[in-house]
MILO-825748 format. One record per residue (C-alpha): residue in one letter; residue number from 1; x negated, y, z negated. Coordinates in steps of 0.1 Angstrom, whole numbers, plus 5000, padded with zeros to 4 digits. Layout:
   res     n      x      y      z
     A   NUM      X      Y      Z
...
This chain:
   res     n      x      y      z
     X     1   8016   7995   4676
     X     2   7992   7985   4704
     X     3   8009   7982   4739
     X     4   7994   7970   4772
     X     5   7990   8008   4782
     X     6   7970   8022   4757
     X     7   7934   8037   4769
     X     8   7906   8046   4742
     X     9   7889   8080   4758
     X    10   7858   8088   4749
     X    11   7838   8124   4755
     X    12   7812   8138   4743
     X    13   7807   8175   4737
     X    14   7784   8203   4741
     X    15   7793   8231   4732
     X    16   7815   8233   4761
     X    17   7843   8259   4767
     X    18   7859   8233   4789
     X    19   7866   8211   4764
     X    20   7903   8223   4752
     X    21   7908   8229   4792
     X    22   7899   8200   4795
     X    23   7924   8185   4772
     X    24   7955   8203   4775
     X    25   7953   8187   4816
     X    26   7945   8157   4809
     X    27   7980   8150   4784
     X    28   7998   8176   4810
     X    29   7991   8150   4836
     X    30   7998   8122   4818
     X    31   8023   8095   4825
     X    32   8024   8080   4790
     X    33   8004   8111   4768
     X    34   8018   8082   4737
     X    35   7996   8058   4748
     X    36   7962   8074   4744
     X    37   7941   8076   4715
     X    38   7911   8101   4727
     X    39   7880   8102   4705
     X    40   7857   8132   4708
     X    41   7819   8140   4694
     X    42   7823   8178   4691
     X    43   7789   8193   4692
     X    44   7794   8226   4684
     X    45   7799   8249   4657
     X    46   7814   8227   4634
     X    47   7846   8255   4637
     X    48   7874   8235   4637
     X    49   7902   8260   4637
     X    50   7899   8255   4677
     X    51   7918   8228   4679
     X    52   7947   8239   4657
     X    53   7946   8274   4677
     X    54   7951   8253   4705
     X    55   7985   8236   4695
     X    56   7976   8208   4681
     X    57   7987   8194   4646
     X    58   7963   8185   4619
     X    59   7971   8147   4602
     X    60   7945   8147   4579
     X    61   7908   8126   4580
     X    62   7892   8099   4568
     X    63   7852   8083   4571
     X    64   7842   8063   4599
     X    65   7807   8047   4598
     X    66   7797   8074   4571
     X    67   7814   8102   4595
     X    68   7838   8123   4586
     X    69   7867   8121   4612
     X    70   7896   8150   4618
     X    71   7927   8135   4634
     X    72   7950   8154   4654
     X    73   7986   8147   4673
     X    74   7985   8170   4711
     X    75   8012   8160   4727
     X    76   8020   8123   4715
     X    77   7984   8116   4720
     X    78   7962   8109   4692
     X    79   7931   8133   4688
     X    80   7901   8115   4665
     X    81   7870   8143   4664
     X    82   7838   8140   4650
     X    83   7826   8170   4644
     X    84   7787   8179   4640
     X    85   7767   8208   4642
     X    86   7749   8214   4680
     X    87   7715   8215   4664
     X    88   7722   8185   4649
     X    89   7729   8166   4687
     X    90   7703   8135   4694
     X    91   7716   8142   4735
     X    92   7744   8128   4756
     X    93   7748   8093   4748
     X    94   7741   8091   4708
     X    95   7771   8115   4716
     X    96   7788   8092   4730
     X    97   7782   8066   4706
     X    98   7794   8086   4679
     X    99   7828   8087   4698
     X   100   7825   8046   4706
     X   101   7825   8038   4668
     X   102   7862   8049   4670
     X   103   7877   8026   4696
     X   104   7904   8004   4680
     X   105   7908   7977   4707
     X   106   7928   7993   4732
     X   107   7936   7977   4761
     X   108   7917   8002   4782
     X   109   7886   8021   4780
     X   110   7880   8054   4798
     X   111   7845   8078   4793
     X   112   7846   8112   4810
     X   113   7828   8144   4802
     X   114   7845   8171   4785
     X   115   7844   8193   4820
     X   116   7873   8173   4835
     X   117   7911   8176   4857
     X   118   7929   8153   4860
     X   119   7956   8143   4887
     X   120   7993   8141   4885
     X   121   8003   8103   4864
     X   122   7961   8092   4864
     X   123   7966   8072   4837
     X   124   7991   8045   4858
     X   125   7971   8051   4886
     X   126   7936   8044   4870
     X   127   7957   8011   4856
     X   128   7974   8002   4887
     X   129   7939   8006   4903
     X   130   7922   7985   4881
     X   131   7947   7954   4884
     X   132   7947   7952   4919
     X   133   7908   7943   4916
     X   134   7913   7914   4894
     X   135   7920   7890   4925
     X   136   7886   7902   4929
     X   137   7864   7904   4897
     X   138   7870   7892   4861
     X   139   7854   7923   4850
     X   140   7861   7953   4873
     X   141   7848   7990   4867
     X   142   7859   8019   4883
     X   143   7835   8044   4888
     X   144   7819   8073   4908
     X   145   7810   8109   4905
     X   146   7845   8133   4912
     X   147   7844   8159   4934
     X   148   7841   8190   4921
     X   149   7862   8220   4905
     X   150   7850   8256   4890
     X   151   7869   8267   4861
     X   152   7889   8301   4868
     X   153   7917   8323   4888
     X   154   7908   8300   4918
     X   155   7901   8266   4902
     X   156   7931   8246   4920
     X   157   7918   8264   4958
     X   158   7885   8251   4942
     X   159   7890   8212   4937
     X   160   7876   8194   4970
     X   161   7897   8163   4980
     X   162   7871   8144   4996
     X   163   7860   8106   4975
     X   164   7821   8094   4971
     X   165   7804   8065   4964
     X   166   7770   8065   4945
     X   167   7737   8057   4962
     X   168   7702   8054   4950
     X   169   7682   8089   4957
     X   170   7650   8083   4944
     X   171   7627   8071   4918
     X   172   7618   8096   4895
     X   173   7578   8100   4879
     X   174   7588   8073   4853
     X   175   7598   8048   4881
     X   176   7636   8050   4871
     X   177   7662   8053   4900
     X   178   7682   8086   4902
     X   179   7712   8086   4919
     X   180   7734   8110   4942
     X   181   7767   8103   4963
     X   182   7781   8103   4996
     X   183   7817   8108   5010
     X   184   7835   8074   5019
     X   185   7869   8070   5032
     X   186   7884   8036   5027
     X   187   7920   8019   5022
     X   188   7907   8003   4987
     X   189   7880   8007   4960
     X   190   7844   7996   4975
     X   191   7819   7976   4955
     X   192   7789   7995   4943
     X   193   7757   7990   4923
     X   194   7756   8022   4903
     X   195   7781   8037   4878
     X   196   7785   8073   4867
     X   197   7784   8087   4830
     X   198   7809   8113   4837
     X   199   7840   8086   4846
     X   200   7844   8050   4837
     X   201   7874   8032   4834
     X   202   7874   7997   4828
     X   203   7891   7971   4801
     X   204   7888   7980   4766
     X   205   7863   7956   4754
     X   206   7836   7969   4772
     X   207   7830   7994   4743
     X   208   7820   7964   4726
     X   209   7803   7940   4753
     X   210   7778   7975   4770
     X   211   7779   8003   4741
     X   212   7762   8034   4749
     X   213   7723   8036   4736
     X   214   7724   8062   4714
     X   215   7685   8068   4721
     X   216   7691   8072   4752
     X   217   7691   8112   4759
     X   218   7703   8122   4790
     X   219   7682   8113   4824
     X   220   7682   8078   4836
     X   221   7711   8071   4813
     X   222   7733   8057   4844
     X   223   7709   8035   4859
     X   224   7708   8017   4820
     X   225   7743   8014   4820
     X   226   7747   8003   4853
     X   227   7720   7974   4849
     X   228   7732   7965   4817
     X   229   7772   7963   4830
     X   230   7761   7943   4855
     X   231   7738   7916   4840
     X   232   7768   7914   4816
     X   233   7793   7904   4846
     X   234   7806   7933   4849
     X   235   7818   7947   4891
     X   236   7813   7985   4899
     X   237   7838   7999   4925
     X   238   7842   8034   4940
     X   239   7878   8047   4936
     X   240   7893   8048   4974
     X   241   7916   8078   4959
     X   242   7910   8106   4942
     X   243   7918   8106   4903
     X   244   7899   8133   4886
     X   245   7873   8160   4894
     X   246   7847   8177   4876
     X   247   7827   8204   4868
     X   248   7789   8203   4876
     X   249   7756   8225   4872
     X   250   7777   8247   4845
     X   251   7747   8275   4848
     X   252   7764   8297   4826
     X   253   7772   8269   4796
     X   254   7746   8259   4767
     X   255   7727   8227   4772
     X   256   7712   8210   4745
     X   257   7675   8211   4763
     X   258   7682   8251   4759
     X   259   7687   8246   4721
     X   260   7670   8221   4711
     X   261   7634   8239   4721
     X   262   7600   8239   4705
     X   263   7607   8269   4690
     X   264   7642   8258   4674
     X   265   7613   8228   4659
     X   266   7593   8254   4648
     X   267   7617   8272   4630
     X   268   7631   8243   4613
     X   269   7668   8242   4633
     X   270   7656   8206   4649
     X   271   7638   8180   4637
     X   272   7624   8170   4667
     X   273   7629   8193   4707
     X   274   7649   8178   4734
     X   275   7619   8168   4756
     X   276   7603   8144   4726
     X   277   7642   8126   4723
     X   278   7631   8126   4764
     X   279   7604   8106   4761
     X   280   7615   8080   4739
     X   281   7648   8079   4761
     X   282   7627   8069   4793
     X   283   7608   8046   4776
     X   284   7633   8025   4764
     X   285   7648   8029   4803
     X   286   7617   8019   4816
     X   287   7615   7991   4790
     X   288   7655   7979   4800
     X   289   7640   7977   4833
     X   290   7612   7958   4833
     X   291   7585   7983   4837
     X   292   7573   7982   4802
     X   293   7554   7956   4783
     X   294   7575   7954   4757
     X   295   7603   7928   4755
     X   296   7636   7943   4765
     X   297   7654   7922   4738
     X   298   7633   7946   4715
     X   299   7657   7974   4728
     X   300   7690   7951   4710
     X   301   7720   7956   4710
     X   302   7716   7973   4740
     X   303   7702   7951   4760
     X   304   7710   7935   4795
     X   305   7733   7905   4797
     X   306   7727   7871   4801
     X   307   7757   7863   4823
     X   308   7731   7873   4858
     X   309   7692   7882   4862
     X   310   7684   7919   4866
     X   311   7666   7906   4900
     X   312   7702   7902   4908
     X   313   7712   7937   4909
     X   314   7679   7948   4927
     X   315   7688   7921   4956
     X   316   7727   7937   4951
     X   317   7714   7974   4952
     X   318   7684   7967   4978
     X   319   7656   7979   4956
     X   320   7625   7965   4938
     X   321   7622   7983   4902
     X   322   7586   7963   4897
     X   323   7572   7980   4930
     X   324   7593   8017   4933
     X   325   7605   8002   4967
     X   326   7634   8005   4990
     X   327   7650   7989   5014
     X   328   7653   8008   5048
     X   329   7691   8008   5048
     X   330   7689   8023   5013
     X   331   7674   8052   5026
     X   332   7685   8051   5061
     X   333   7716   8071   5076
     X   334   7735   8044   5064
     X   335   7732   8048   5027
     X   336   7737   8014   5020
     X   337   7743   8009   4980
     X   338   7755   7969   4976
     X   339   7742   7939   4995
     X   340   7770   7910   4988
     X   341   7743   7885   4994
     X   342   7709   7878   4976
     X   343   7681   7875   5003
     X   344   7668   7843   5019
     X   345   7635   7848   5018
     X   346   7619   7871   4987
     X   347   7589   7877   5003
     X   348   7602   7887   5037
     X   349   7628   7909   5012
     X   350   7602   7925   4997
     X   351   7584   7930   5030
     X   352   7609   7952   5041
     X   353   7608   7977   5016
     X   354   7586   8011   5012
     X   355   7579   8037   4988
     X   356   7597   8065   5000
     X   357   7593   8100   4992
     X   358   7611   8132   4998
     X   359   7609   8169   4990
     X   360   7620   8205   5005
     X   361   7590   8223   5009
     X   362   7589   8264   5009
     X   363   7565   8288   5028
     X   364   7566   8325   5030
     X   365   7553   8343   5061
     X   366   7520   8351   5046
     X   367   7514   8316   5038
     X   368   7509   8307   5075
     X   369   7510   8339   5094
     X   370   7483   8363   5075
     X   371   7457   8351   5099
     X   372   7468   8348   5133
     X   373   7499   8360   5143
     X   374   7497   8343   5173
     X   375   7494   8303   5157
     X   376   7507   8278   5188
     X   377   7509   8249   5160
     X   378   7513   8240   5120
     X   379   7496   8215   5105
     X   380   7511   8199   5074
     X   381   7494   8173   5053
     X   382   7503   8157   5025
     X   383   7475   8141   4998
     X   384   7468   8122   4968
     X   385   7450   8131   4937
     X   386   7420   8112   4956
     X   387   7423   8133   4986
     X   388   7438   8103   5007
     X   389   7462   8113   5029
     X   390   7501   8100   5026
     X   391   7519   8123   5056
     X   392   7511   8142   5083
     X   393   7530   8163   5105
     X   394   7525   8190   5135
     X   395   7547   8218   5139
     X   396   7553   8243   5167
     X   397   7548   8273   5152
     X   398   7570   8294   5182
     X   399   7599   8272   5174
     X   400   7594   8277   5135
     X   401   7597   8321   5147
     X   402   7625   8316   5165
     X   403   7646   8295   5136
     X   404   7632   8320   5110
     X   405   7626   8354   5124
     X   406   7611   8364   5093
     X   407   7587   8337   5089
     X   408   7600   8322   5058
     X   409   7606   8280   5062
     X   410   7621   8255   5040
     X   411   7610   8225   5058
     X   412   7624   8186   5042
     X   413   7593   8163   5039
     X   414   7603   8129   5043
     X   415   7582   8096   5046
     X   416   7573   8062   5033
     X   417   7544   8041   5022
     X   418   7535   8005   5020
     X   419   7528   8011   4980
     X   420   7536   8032   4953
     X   421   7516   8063   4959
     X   422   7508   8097   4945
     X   423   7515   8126   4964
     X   424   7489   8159   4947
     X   425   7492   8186   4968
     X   426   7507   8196   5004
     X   427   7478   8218   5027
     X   428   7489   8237   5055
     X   429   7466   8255   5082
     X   430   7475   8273   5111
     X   431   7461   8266   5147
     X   432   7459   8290   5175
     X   433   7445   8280   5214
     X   434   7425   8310   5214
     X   435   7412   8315   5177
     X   436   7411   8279   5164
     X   437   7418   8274   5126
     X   438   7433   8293   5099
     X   439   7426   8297   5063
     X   440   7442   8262   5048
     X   441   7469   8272   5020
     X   442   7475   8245   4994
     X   443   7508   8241   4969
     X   444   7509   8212   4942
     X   445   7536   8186   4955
């Protein structure tokens, strides 16, 4: 019988070795394990003996939306997993679909990757954190990248402590926002613009209200979410306290861009490669957002809300989707990520903003000392495909020596423009007082 408590977990799978880990912490460190009905897509070998070799007790399955579901019992909690074979994986959120068509209107709803710990009663505090922000929103979300762990003899020495909001990064080739975070410290949750595919924790109905896009494969699929919670009413807020961590980059593990290759399509093991499911992906992103011609309604049931305009959340989050712009306290040291109040003025709003750009740039020795070991000053330029140039920069080449005895820089290229631009190529070329020029060297941006 339902109670108030009950939270509907959904992860998706990759072949991931973390996933019974995973598990066994989450219902170790669980006030009420009873409560929780967990559903997993298991993308893996379609091996099932796993979970039973991991204590848990068969009860049997039955067909879900023409699925075949294995139930489980792991300590109290109930274990729902739909198991598929990894070659047959459409990416990261038609996984976590698959796992979405099993929620049975619990009161809570909580997403996490299967790479997870968990702290000491999370499930009260996730609950108790959530209801002290209904004086505040009608529809609260809790939500931010964890700070990390790595599996192994050291994993607890391994888990940081430290809690991050999200922030806008950059906007990738397509023109969709990527995000990254930044440490905060606070004495309660702090509202936010973005949310993070790897937690969420809100009520239960948002399963229903902002569903995953199952076409949507794995890039950009934060910045969807995040427009689409929002223009459905929904608040994002950044956990003040630490609740879970999690485990990134995961070099070692399979991804499903490894597998899913041309020459798994070639052989017949894929009907289509990861980077084709890609494409269609950032389309329909780029179509959620505006940037398309075609009619985001087109894109339904996943579409964004009526309850507030997605110019809304670019006043909220400080940027301008239409024009790849930000606002300077976006990108300043301030890191600003939610503006309580729309602007005045949109044109002086949009006056304000710039295309910004940013990338670490490598040179070995040879690449500016092959000609005159004795260069006073670096010259750095970068260009578009029209041989206009964006950014230019002088650099004391004694100072670069003495940082880098060796003579081999990583130097962070950072600057704006006006409009949307298209950085080619960066050229470098040495200058000496007594020998003039050097031979320019040129790298692709």
């Amino acid at each position: 019988m339902d109670t108030p408590a009950t939270i509907f977990i959904s992860i998706a799978s990759y072949r991931d070795p973390e996933l019974i880990p995973t598990l066994q912490d989450m219902l170790r460190h669980a006030a009420h394990p009873e409560n929780l009905h967990i559903a997993i897509c298991w993308q893996d070998d379609e091996n099932l003996s796993l979970f039973e070799e991991s204590g848990m007790t068969p009860e049997g399955s039955r067909i879900v939306d023409s699925h075949e579901v294995f139930a489980f019992r792991y300590r109290q909690a109930r274990v729902d997993v739909i198991s598929v074979h990894y070659y047959a994986s459409q990416g990261a959120c038609w996984a976590r679909s698959m796992a979405e068509t099993l929620y049975e209107q619990e009161a809570w709803f909580l997403q996490i990757d299967s790479h997870s710990r968990f702290i000491p009663n999370w499930d009260n505090e996730m609950i108790a954190m959530l209801r002290q922000l209904e004086c505040k929103s009608e529809r609260p979300i809790l939500s931010t990248y964890p700070p990390p762990y790595c599996p192994g003899e050291d994993e607890e020495a391994s888990k940081k402590r430290h809690v991050s909001r999200l922030i806008f990064r950059e906007f990738n080739p397509q023109g969709i926002p990527m995000l990254c975070s930044t440490p905060f410290t606070a004495s309660e949750p702090v509202r936010g613009s973005y949310l993070a595919g790897g937690f969420i924790f809100t009520y239960g109905d948002f399963v229903n209200i902002v569903p995953n896009d199952p076409q949507i494969f794995f890039a950009g699929e934060e910045i969807a979410m995040a427009v689409r919670a929002f223009t459905h009413g929904y608040d994002i807020y950044h956990p003040h306290q630490l609740l879970l961590w999690h485990f990134y980059q995961r070099k070692d593990h399979s991804k499903v861009w490894g597998d899913h290759s041309n020459d798994a399509k070639a052989q017949g093991a894929v009907d289509k490669a990861w980077w084709e499911r890609d494409n269609n992906s950032k389309k329909r992103i780029r179509t959620l957002l505006g940037l398309e011609v075609e009619d985001a309604a087109s894109l339904a049931p996943y579409t964004t809300g009526n309850t507030r305009p997605l110019r809304a959340f670019e006043y909220q989050a400080g940027i301008c989707l239409q024009n790849g712009t930000a606002l300077p306290e976006v990108m300043g040291a301030e890191k600003t990520n939610f503006f309580p109040t729309p602007p005045d003025d949109e044109a002086q709003w949009l006056a304000r903003q710039y295309v910004w750009y940013k990338k670490a740039f490598t040179l070995k020795a040879a690449d500016w000392q092959s000609n005159d070991q004795g260069a006073d000053n670096l010259h750095l330029g970068v260009y578009t495909p029209q041989n206009v140039l964006l950014y230019k920069r002088t650099l004391d080449a004694q100072a670069l020596r003495a940082e880098s005895p060796d003579g081999n820089l990583t130097l962070s290229l950072e600057f704006k423009t006006v409009n949307a631009a298209y950085p080619a190529v960066v050229r470098v070329c040495s200058w000496s007082v007594t020998s003039g020029w050097g031979a320019v060297m040129e790298k692709p941006w």
